[in-house]
N, C-alpha and C positions, 0 to 999 in steps of 0.2 A: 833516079827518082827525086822529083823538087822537093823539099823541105815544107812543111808546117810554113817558117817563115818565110823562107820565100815567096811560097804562095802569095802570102797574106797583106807581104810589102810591096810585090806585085800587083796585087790588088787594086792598095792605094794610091797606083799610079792610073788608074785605068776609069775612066768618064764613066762610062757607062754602071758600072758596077758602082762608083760614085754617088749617082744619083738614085741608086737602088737604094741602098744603105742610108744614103740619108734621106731618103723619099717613105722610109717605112717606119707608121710613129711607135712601135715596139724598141726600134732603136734609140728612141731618145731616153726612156726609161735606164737605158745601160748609160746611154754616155753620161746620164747624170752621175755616176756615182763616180767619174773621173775627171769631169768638167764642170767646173765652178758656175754654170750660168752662161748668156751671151752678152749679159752687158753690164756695164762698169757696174752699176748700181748692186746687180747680183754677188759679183765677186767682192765686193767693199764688203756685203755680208757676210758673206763665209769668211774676208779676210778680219772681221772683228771677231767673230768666233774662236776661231781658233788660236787667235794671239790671247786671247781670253782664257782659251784651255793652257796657256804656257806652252804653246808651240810659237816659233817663227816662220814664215812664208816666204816664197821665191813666188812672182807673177808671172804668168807667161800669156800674152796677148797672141789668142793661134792664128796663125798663119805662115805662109813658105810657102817658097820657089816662083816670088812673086815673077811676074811677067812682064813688067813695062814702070816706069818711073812713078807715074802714078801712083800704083796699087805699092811703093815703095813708099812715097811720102804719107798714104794713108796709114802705113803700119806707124812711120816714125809718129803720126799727129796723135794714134790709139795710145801707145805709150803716155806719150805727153800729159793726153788726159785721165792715164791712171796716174799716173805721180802726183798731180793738180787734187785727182780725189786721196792719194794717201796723206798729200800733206798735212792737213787738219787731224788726223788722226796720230801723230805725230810719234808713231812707234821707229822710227830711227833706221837701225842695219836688222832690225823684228820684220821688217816688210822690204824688200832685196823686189830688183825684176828682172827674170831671164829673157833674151831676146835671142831671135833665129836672125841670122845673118842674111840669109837668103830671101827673108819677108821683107830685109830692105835693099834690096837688090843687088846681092851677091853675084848672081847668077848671072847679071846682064853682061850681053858681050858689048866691047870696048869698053873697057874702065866699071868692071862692076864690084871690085875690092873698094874702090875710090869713092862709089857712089854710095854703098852702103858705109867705109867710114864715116860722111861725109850727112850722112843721115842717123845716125847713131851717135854722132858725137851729142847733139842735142840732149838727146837723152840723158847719157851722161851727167851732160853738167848739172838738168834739173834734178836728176837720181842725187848727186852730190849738195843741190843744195836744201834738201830735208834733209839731209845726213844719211842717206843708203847707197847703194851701189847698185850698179849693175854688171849678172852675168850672163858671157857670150857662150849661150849652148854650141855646141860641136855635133854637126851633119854628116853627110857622107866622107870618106879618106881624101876626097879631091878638094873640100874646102879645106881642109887642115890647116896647109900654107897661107893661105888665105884669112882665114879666121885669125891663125896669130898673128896676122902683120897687124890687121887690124888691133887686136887687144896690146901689142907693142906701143901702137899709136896713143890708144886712150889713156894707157899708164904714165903717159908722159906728164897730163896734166890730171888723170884720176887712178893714181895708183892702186887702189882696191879694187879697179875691175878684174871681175871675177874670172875664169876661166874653165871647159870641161875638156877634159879629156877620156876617151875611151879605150877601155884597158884592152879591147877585144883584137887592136892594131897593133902589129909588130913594132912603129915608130915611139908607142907610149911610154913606155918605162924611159928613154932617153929626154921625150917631152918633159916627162913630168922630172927629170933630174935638172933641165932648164928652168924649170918653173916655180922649182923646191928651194925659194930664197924672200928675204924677209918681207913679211908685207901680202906674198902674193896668195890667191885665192884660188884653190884648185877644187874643182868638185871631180869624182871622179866616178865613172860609169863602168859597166861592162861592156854597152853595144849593142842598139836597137837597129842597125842597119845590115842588111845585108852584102857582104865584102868579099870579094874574092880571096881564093887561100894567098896569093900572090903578098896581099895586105895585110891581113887578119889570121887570127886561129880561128879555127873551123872548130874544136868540138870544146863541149861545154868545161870538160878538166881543164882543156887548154887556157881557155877566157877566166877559168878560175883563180889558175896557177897564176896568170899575167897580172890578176888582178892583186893579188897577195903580194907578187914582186911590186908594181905603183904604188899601192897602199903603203907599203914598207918606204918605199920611196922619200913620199908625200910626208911622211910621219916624222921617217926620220931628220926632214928638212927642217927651216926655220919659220918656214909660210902656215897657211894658214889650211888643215886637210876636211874638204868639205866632201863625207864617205856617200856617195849617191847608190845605193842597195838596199833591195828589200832582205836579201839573202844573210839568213841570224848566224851565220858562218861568217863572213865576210863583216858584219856590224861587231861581234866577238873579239874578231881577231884584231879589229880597228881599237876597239877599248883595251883588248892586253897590249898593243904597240902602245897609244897613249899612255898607258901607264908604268910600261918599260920605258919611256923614251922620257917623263916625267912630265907630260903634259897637261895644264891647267883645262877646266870643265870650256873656258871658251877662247881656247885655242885650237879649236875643232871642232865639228858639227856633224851630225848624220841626217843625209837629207833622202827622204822620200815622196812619193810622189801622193795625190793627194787621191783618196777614195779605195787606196791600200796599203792592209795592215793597220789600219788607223787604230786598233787595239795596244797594239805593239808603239806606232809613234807614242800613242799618251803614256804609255807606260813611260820607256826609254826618258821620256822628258820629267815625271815625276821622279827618277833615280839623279836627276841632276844633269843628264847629258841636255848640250845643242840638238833640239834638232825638227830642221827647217821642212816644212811640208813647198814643196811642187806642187802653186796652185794654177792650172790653165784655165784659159775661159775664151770667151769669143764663138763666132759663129762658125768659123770655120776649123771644126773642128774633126774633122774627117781620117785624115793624116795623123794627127795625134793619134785617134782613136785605133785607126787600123794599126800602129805598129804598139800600143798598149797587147792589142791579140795578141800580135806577131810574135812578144816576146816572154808570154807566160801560157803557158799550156793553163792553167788557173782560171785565167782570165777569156782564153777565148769558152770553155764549156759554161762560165758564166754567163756569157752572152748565149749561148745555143740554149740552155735552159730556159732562159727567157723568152727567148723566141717560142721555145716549144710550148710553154706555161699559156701562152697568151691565144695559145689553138684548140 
């Protein structure tokens, strides 16, 4: 029998069901509470807001599994012109932006590591010249190799780009021991993708346990451990490592995503921790939104409530 998630990331792969979803205006009342807006101007607000409340933000322009060179350079020019708007605002590595590899055409055959280097480099440089960085979120188990050659590349001349790893893959604990060295920038996930057992741990102890072993990892290294979970288990044990391991308040950070727990981030941040909210925005945000369901039982009856309120 399928899975909850499967379903749900199945889903997200499928046109028809696409345009249901986003053809129904009860859906956008939901996606507000995880999507920053569709255009620069909207996320500039929420991103003054919340550096206001003493949070920090990671941006994320949505989009993936772009299709043609085009709809590649249009992601790298979206970036461009948020960097352009954060600059004047001059909050430094306070305002970070995460980019999908595949919105700059990962994906394409013949040379599609090359072509998305080669369009994200840009980014980079203008990311580095307000003084922030950028990190390269982590997709399905097939971009993996892919994604780090990439992020190899950028470190050469922008060291602090960031990196994710997801703990849900058998390969991660080994990742993250290559990655656990000074300077570098690990955020680390459980896993919103669906992976076969071949890849990945299948059940929820498993992803737990893996993630406790990275954490540990991450921590105990000399880099920089950027805790990406809502789970107050997993945020707990990250503050006893820090504190066994003798780590300073911004020599780590705990990043969550934006529109949950937001109780909890402000808290966390008034006790003196990092910690950076995951802000998305853009029009296309469909993909995001379906694997947000996918990966909280929480959050999909959120959305079904609403649906049903509104009948």
């Amino acid at each position: 029998m399928l899975s909850q998630k499967t379903l749900l990331l199945g889903a997200s792969r499928r046109p028809g069901l696409r345009r249901l979803v986003t053809g129904t205006p009860v859906t956008r009342r939901v996606v507000d509470r995880f999507v920053a807006g569709e255009t620069l101007d909207e996320v500039l607000s929420v991103v003054r807001r919340l550096t206001a409340e003493g949070l920090a933000v990671t941006l994320d322009h949505l989009g993936e599994g772009v299709t043609d060179r085009a709809e590649a350079v249009r992601s790298r020019d979206a970036y461009l012109a948020l960097l352009d708007g954060l600059a004047p605002l001059r909050l430094g590595r306070a305002a970070e932006v995460s980019v999908k590899l595949s919105a700059f055409g990962q994906a394409l055959p013949g040379g599609g590591t090359d072509l998305a280097l080669e369009l994200v480099r840009p980014v980079a440089e203008a990311a580095s010249a307000i003084d922030t960085t950028v990190t390269l979120d982590m997709e399905e188990s097939t971009t993996v190799d892919s994604t780090l050659a990439v992020l190899a590349e950028l470190r050469r001349d922008h060291p602090g780009t960031g990196a994710v790893l997801q703990a849900a893959l058998h390969r991660t604990e080994d990742d993250a021991a290559a990655l656990a060295v000074p300077g570098s920038r690990v955020r680390l996930v459980k896993g919103a993708y669906d992976e076969p057992p071949s890849v990945a741990w299948q059940s929820p102890a498993d992803v737990d346990a893996a993630y406790a072993r990275c954490l540990g990892v991450l921590m105990r290294g000399p880099g920089h451990p950027m805790v990406g979970s809502h789970d107050p288990r997993m945020v707990d044990l990250a503050q006893r490592l820090a504190a066994e391991y003798g780590r300073t308040p911004d020599s780590w950070e705990v990043q969550m995503l934006h529109g949950i727990r937001t109780d909890e981030q402000r808290r966390l941040a008034a006790e003196g921790l990092c910690v950076r909210t995951y802000v998305p925005y853009g029009a296309d945000w469909y993909g995001y939104f379906m694997r947000r369901l996918a990966e909280r039982p929480a959050n999909l009856r959120f959305f079904l409530r609403s649906l049903v309120s509104t009948h």
